[in-house]
KEVEX-869502 format. One record per residue (C-alpha): residue number from 1; residue in one letter; x, y, z. Coordinates in nm, 3 decimals. Layout:
+-----+----+---------+---------+---------+
:   i : aa :       x :       y :       z :
+-----+----+---------+---------+---------+
: NUM :  A :       X :       Y :       Z :
...
+-----+----+---------+---------+---------+
***
This chain:
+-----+----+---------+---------+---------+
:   i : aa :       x :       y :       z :
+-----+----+---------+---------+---------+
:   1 :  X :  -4.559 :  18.158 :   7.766 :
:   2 :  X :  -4.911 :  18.178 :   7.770 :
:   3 :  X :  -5.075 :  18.548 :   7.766 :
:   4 :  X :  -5.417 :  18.695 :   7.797 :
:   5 :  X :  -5.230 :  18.939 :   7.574 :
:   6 :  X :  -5.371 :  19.255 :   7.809 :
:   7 :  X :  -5.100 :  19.562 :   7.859 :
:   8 :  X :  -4.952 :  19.420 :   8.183 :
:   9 :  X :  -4.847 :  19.084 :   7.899 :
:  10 :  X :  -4.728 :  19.324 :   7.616 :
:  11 :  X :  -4.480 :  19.531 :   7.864 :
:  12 :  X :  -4.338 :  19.220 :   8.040 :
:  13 :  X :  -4.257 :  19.073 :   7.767 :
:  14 :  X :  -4.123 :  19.358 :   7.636 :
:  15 :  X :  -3.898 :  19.377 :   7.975 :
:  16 :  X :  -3.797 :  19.087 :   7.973 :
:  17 :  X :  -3.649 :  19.123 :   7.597 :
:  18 :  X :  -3.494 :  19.437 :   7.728 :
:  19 :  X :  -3.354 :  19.263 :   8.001 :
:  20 :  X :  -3.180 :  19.033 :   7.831 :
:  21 :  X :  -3.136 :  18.618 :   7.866 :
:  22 :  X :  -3.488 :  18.588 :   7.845 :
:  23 :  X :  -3.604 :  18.427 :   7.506 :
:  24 :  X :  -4.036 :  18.485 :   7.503 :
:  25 :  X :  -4.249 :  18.293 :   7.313 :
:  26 :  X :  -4.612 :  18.388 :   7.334 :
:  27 :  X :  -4.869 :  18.178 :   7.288 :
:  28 :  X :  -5.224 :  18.370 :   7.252 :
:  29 :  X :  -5.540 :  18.150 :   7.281 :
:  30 :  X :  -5.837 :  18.167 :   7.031 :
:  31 :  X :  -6.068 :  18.308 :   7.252 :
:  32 :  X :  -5.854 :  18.633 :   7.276 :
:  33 :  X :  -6.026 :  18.683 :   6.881 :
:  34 :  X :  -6.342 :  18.741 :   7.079 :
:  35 :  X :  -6.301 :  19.030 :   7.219 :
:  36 :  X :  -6.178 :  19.221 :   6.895 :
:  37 :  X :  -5.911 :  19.308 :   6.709 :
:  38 :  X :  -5.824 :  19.621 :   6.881 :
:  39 :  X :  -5.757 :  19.395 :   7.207 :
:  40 :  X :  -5.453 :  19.188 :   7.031 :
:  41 :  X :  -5.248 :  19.424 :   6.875 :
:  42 :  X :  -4.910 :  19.310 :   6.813 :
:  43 :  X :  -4.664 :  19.425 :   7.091 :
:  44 :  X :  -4.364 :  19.608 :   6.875 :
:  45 :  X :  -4.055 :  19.416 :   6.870 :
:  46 :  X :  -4.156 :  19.099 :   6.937 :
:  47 :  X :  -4.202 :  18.982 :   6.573 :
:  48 :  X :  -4.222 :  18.630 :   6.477 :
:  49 :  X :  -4.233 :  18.518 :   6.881 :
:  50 :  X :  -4.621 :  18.568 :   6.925 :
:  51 :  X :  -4.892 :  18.280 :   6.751 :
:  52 :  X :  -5.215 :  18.292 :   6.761 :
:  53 :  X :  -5.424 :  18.029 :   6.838 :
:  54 :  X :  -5.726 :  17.976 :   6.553 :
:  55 :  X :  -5.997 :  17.860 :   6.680 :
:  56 :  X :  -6.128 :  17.479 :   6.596 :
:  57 :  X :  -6.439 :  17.456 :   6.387 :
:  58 :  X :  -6.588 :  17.326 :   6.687 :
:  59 :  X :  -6.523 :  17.651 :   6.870 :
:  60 :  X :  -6.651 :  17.858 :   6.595 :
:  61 :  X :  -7.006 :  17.631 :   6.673 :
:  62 :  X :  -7.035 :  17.662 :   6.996 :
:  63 :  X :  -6.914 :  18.058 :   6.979 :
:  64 :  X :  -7.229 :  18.116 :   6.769 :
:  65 :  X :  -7.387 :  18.006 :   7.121 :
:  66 :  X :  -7.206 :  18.120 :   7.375 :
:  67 :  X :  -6.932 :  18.381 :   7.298 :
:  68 :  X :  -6.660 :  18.297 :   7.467 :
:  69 :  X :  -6.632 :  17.922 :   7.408 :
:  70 :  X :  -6.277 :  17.749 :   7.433 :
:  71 :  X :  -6.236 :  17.386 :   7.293 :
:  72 :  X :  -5.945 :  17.290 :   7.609 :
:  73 :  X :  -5.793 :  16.990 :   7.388 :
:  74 :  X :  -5.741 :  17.192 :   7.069 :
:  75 :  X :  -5.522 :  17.463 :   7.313 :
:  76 :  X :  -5.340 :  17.194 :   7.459 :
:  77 :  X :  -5.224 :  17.087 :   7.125 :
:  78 :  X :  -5.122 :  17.414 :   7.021 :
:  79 :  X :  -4.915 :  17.451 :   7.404 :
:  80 :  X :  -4.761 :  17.138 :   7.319 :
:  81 :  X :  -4.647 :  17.211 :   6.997 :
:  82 :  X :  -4.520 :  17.531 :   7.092 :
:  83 :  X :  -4.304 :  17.413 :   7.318 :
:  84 :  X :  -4.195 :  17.135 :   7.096 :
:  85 :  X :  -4.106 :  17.391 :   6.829 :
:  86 :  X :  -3.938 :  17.644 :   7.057 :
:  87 :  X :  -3.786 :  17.405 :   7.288 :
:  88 :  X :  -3.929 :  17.575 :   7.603 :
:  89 :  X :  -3.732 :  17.553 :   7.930 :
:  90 :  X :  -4.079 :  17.686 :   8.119 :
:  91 :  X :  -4.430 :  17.781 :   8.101 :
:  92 :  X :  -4.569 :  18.081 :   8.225 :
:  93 :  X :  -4.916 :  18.092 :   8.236 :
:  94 :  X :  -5.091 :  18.438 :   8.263 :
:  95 :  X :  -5.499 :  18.307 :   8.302 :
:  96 :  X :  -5.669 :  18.087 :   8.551 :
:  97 :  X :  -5.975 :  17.817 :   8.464 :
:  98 :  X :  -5.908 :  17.581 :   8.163 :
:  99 :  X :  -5.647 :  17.780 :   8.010 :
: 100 :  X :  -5.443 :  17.733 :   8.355 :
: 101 :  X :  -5.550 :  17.374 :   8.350 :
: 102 :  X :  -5.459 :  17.316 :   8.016 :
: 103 :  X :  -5.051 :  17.467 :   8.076 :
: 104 :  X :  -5.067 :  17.235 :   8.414 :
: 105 :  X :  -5.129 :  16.979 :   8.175 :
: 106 :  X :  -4.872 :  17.019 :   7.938 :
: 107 :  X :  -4.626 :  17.092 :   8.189 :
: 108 :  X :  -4.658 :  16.784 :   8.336 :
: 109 :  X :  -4.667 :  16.540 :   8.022 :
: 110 :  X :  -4.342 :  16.704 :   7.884 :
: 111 :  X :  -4.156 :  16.735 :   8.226 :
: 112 :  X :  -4.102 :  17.122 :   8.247 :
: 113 :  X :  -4.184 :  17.380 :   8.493 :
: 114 :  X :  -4.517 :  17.568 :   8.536 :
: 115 :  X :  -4.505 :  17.924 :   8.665 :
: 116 :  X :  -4.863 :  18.042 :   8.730 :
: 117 :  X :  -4.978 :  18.410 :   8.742 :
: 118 :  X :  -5.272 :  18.541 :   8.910 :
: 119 :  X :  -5.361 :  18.901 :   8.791 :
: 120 :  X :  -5.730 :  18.941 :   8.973 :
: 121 :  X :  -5.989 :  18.758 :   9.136 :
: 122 :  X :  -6.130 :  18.538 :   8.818 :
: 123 :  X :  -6.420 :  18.397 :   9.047 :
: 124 :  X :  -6.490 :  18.725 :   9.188 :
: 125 :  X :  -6.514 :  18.892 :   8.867 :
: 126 :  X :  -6.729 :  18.653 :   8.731 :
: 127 :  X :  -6.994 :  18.645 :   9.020 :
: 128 :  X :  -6.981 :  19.052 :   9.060 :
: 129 :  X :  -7.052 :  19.050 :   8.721 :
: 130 :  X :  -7.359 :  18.818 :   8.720 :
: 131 :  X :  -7.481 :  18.704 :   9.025 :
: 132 :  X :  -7.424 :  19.103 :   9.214 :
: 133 :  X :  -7.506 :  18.973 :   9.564 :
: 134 :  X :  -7.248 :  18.812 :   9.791 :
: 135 :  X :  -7.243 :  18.462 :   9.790 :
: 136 :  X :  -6.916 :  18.360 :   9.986 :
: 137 :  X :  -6.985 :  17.951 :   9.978 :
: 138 :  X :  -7.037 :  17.952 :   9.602 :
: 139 :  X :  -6.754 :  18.208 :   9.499 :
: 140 :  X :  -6.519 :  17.962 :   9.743 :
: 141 :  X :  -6.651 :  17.650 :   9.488 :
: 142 :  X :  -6.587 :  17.877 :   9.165 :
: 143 :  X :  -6.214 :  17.988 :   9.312 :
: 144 :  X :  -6.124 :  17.652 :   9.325 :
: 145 :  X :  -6.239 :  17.515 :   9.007 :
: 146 :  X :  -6.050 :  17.828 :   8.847 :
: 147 :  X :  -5.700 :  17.863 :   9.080 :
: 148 :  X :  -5.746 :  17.451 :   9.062 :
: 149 :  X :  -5.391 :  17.473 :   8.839 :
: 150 :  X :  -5.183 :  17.629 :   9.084 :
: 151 :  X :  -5.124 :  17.301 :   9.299 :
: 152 :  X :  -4.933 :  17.193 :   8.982 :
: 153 :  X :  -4.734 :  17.523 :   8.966 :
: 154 :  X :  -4.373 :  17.555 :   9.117 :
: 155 :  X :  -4.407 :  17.929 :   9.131 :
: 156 :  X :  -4.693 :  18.129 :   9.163 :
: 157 :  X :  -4.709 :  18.520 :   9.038 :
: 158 :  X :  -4.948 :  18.770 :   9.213 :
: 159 :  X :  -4.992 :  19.078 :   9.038 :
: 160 :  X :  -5.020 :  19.296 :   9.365 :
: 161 :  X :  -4.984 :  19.260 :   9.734 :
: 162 :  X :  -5.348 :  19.297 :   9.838 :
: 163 :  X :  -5.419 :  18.997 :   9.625 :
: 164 :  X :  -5.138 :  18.785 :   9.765 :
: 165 :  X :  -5.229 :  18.818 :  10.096 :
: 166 :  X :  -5.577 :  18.726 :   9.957 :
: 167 :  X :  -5.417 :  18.407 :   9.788 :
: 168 :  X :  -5.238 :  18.326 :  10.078 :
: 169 :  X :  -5.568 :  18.303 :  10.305 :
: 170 :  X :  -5.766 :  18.127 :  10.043 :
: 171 :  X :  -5.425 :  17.810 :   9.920 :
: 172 :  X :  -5.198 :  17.872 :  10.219 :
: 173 :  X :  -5.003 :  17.596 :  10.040 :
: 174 :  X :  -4.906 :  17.848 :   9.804 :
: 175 :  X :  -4.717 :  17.983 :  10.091 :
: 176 :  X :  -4.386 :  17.881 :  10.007 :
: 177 :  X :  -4.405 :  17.970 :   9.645 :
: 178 :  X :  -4.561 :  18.255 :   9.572 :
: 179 :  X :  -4.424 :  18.575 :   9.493 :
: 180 :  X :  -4.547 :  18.988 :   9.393 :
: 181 :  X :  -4.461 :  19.097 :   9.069 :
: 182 :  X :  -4.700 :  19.394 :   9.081 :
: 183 :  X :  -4.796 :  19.654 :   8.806 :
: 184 :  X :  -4.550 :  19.888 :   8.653 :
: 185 :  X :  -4.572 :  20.149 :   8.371 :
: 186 :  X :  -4.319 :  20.275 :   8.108 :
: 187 :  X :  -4.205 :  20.632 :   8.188 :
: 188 :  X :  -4.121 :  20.665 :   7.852 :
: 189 :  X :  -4.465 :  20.590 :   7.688 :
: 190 :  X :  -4.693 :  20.722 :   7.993 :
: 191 :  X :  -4.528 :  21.036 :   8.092 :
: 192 :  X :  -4.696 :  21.430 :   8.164 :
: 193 :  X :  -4.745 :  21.618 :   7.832 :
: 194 :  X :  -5.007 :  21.872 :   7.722 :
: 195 :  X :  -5.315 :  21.790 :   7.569 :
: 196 :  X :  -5.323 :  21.703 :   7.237 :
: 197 :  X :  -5.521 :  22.027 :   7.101 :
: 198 :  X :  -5.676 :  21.882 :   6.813 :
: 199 :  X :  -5.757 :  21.568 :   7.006 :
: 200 :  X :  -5.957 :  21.755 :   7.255 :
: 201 :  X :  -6.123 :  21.943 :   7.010 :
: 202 :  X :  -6.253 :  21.667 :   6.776 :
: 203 :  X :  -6.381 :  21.544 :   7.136 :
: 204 :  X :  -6.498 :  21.859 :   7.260 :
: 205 :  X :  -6.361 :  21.930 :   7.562 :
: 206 :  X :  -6.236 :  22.288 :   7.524 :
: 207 :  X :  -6.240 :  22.483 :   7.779 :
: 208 :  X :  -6.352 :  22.212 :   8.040 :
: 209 :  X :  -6.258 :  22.063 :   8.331 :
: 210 :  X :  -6.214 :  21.667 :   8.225 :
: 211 :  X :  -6.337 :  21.428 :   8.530 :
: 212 :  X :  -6.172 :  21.074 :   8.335 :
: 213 :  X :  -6.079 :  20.730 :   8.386 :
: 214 :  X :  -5.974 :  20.454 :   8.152 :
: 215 :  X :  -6.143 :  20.170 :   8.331 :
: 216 :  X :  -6.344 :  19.871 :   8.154 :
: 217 :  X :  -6.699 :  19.924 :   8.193 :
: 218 :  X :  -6.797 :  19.663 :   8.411 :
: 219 :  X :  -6.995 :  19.695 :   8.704 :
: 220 :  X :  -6.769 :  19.677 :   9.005 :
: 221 :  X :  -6.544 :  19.926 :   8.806 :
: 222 :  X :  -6.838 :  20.151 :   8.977 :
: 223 :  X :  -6.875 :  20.426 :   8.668 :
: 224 :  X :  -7.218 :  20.440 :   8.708 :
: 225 :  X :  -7.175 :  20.594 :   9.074 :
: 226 :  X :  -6.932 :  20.850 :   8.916 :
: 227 :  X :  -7.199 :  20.932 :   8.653 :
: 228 :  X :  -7.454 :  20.956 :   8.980 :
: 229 :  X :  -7.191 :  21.199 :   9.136 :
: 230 :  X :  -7.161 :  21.401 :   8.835 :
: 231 :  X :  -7.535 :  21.475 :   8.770 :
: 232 :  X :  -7.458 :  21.679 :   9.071 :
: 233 :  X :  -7.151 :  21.824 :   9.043 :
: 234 :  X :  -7.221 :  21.952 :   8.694 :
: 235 :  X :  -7.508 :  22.142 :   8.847 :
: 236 :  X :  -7.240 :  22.337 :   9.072 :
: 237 :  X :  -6.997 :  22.341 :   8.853 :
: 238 :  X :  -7.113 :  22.310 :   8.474 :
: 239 :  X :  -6.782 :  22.329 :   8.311 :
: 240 :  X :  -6.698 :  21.981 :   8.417 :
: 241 :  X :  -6.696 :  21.747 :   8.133 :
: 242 :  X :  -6.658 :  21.349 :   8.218 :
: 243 :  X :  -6.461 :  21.148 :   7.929 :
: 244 :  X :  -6.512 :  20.818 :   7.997 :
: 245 :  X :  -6.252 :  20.573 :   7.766 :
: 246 :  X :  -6.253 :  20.239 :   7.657 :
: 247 :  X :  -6.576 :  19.973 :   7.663 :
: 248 :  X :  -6.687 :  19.674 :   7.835 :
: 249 :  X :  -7.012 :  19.513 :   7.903 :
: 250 :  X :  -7.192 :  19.813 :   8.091 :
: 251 :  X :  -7.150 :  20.052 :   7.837 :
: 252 :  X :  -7.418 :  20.042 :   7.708 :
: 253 :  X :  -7.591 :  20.143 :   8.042 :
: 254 :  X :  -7.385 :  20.350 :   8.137 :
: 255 :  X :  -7.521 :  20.622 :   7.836 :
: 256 :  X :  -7.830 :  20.573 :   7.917 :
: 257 :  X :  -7.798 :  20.655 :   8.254 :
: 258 :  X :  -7.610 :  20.974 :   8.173 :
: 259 :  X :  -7.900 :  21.062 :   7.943 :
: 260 :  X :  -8.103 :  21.009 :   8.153 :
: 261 :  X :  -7.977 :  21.185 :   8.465 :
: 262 :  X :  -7.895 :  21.448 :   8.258 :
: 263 :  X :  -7.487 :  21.459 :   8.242 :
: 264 :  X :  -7.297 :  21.580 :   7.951 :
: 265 :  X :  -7.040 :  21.298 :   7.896 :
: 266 :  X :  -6.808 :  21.199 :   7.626 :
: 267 :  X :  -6.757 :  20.816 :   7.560 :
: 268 :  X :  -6.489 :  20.726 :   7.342 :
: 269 :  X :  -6.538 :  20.358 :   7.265 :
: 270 :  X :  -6.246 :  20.153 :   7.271 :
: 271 :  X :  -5.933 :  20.286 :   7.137 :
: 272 :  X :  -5.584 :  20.126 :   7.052 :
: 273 :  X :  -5.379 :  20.077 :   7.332 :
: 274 :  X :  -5.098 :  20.302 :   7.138 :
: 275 :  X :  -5.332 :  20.624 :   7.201 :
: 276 :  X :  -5.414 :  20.523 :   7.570 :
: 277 :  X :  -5.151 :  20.815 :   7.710 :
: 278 :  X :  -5.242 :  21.092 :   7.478 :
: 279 :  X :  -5.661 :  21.075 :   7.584 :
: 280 :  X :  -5.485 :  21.055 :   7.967 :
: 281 :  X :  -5.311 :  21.378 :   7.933 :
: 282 :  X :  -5.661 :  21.571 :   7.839 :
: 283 :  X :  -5.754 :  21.492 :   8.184 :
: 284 :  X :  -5.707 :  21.708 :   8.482 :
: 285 :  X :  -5.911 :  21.455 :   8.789 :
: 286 :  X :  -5.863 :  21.079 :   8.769 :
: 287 :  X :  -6.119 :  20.882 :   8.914 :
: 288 :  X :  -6.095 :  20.511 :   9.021 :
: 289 :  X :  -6.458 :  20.470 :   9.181 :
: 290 :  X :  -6.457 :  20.141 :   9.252 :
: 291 :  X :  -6.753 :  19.916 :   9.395 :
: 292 :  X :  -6.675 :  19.703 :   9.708 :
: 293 :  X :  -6.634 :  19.340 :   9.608 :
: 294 :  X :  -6.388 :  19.075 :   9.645 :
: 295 :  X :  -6.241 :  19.122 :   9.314 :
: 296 :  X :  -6.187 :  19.488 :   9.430 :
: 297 :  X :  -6.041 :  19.425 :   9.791 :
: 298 :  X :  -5.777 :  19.214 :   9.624 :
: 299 :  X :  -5.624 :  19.408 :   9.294 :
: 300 :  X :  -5.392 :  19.672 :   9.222 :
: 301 :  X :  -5.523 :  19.856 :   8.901 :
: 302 :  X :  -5.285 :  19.927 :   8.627 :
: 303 :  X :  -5.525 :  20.198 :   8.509 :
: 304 :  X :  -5.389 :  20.436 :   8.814 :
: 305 :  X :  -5.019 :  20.383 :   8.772 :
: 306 :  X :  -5.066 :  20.471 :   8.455 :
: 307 :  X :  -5.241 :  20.779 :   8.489 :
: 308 :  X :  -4.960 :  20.817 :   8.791 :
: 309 :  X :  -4.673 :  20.855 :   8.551 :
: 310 :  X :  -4.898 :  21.103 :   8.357 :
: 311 :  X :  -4.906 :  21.328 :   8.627 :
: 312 :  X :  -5.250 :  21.273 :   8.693 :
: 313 :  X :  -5.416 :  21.413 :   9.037 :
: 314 :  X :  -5.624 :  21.048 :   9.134 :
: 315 :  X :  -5.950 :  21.010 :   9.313 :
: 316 :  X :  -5.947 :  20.662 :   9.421 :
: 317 :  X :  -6.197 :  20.382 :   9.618 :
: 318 :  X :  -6.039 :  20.319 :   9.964 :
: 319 :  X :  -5.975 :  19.931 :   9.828 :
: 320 :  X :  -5.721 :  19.750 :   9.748 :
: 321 :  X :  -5.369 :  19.861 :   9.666 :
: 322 :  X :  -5.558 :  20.168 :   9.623 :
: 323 :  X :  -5.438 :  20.370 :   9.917 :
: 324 :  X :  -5.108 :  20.197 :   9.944 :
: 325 :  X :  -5.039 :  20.384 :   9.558 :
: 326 :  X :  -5.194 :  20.675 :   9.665 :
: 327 :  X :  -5.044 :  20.717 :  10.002 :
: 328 :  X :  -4.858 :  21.024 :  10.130 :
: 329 :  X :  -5.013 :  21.274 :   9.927 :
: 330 :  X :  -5.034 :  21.094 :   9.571 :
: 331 :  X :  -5.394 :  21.099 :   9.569 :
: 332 :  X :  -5.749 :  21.175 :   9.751 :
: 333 :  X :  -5.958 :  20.839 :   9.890 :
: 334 :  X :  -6.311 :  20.792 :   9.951 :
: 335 :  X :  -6.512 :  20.540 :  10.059 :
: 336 :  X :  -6.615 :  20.316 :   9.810 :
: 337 :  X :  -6.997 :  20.307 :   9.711 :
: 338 :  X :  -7.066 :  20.639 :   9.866 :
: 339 :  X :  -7.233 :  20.887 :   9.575 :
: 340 :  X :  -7.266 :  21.171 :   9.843 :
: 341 :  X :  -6.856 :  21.078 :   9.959 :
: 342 :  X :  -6.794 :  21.125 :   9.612 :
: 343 :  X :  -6.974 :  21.391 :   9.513 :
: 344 :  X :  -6.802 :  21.583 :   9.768 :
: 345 :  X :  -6.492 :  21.506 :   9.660 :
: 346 :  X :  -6.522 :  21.575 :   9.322 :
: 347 :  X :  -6.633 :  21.916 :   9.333 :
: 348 :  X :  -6.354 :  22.023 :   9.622 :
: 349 :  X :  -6.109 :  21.847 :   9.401 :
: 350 :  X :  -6.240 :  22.040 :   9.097 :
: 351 :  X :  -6.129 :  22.404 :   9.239 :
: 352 :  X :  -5.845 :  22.307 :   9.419 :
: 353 :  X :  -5.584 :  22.357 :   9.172 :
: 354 :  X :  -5.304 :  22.365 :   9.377 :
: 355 :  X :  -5.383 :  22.045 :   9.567 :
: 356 :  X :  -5.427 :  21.844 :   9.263 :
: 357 :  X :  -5.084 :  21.971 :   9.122 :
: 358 :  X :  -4.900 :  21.857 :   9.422 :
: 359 :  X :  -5.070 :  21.528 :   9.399 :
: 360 :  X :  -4.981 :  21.507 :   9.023 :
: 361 :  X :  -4.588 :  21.579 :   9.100 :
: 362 :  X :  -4.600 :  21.332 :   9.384 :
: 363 :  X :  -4.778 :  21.055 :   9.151 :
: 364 :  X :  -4.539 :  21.057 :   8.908 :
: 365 :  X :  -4.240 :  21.075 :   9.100 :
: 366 :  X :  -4.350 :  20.793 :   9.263 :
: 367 :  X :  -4.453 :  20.615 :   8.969 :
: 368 :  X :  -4.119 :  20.651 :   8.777 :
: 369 :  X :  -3.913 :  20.515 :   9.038 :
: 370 :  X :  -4.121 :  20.261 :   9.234 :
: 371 :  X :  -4.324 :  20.123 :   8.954 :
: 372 :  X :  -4.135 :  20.022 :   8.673 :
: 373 :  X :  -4.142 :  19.683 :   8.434 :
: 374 :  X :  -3.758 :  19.648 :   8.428 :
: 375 :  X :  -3.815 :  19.538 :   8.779 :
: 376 :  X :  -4.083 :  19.302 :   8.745 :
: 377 :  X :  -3.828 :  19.153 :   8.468 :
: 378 :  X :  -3.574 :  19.151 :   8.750 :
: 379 :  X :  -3.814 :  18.957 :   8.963 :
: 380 :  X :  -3.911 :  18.765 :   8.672 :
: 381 :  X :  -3.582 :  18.642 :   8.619 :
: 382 :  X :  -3.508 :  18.495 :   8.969 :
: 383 :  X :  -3.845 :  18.330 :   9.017 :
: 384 :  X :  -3.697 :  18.148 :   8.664 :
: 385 :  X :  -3.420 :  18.072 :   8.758 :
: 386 :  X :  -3.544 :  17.926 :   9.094 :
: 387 :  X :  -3.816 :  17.662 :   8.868 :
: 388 :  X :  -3.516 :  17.591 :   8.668 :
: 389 :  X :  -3.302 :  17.445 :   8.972 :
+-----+----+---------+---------+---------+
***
């Protein structure tokens, strides 16, 4: 198994150990070092069954460059020996571009099966990201170049039914083999609780109404329209205080445009996954304010089933599996790129007490018996033993 070592990785595998007749072996590439430390922590229990991949000296040149740099051949080597080591019945590839090519690869040579997963859009990440302005033709060229792998695969994983479909309409060869192992949560480690009381104090958020989210601060993740939103709901209602946790490649921006619209916000950083659930239980409004892009029509954010099984009330984009998990009274939708929408929202959602409750008891119930990782591992276990016959 090949992971991108994100939480959706460390609680499968983790499932599937639980489970039982599963024997993991995880195999975490170089480039994973790139993103720091606090990104690869060690999932507990699984010991001696995760390696890490150092990187060649040639990566650690062209890194110095161009950060995230992957020298393909040295990774194949490492796949290859892994499997020669462990004896590997499979390979279950969690990434799409080289890494996916690389597992195809291997897969092939030693004459065992390839299950590919698909958790997001790769090529519509990458072009919301950089390019910002719809470009259909060339995000079709960059899809296939990345998804190229999943010819080779005899199963295909997607991590939601929004992006399914979406796979389905872009390889309808995949047709036949592709399956929905979407998001789930552990009700043990994301559950309601009060706030930690010394936690909110060292951040300052007594006595305030926390607007949050957990999201990575990238720019279809649409933060910086919730920041726009805030300027003016703090001016109704100044008690509100935004915590914003975690980091990514707008955060940077993202302060500076709270300075200088004028919003009192707290940014945490990035913290260890461990502590995720205890900064989620300081908030009382959850906000998923996502942009409108392809990556974003397609996806199923683990983010919100998390904060689900806190007993979070959720403010969501209409996109997605967004209103599917929020359906039926588990959450409040808006329009997605719509600061006046949102604004709106907010603030009614900010003295309505009651209706945020309900929402909260509906989330979680929901949540803890819909949305759990021993089924994925369930699923997991039948698309195996399907490749293996």
């Amino acid at each position: 198994m090949i992971s991108g070592y994100t939480s959706r990785s460390r609680a499968l595998i983790a499932a599937q150990i639980g489970a039982g007749g599963f024997e993991p072996r995880v195999l975490v590439t170089s480039r994973q070092g790139s993103y720091g430390q606090a990104l690869i922590e060690p999932p507990e229990g699984l010991g001696d069954r995760v390696r890490l991949v150092s990187p060649s000296a040639r990566e650690n040149g062209l890194r110095r460059l161009r950060r995230f740099s992957m020298e393909t051949r040295h990774l194949e080597r490492a796949i290859e020996q892994m499997v020669i080591d462990h004896g590997a019945d499979l390979i279950h590839v969690h990434w799409s571009g080289g890494i996916g090519r690389v597992a195809a690869n291997v897969a092939a040579r030693v004459g065992i099966p390839l299950v590919a997963e698909v958790r997001f859009d790769l090529a519509g990440a990458i072009m919301s990201e950089t390019v910002r302005i719809p470009l259909p033709g060339l995000e079709r060229v960059l899809r296939r170049h990345f998804e190229g792998h999943l010819k080779q695969a005899q199963a295909v994983i997607a991590a939601s039914e929004s992006l399914a479909a979406f796979l389905r309409s872009e390889f309808p060869g995949l047709t036949d083999r592709l399956s929905v192992v979407p998001n789930g949560v552990n009700p043990e480690v994301f559950r309601p609780g009060p706030p930690d009381p010394q936690l909110r104090a060292s951040l300052g958020l007594e006595d305030k109404f926390v607007i949050g989210t957990t999201s990575n601060m990238l720019r279809y993740e649409g933060l910086d329209l919730l920041i726009k939103a805030l300027a003016e709901v703090q001016h109704q209602l100044p008690h509100v205080q935004p915590l914003f946790v975690g980091a990514g490649t707008q955060s940077g921006q993202l302060q500076n445009l709270a300075q200088r619209l004028g919003v009192r916000a707290t940014f945490t950083g990035l913290v260890p996954a461990a502590q995720v659930p205890a900064y989620l239980r300081l908030i009382h409004l959850f906000v998923v304010p996502r942009r409108d892009a392809t990556i974003t029509r397609h996806a199923g954010p683990i983010k919100l089933v998390e904060a689900m099984a806190c007993g979070l009330a959720v403010l969501g984009s209409r996109l997605g599996d967004i209103g599917t998990l929020l359906a039926d009274g588990r959450g409040a939708l808006v329009e997605p790129e719509s600061v006046p929408a949102l604004t709106s929202a907010l603030a009614t959602l900010c003295e309505q007490s009651e209706t945020r409750r309900e929402m909260g008891r509906r989330a979680y119930q929901y949540a803890v018996s819909e949305l759990n990782w021993e089924k994925a591992a369930q699923i997991h276990r039948r698309i195996y033993e399907q490749v293996l016959t």
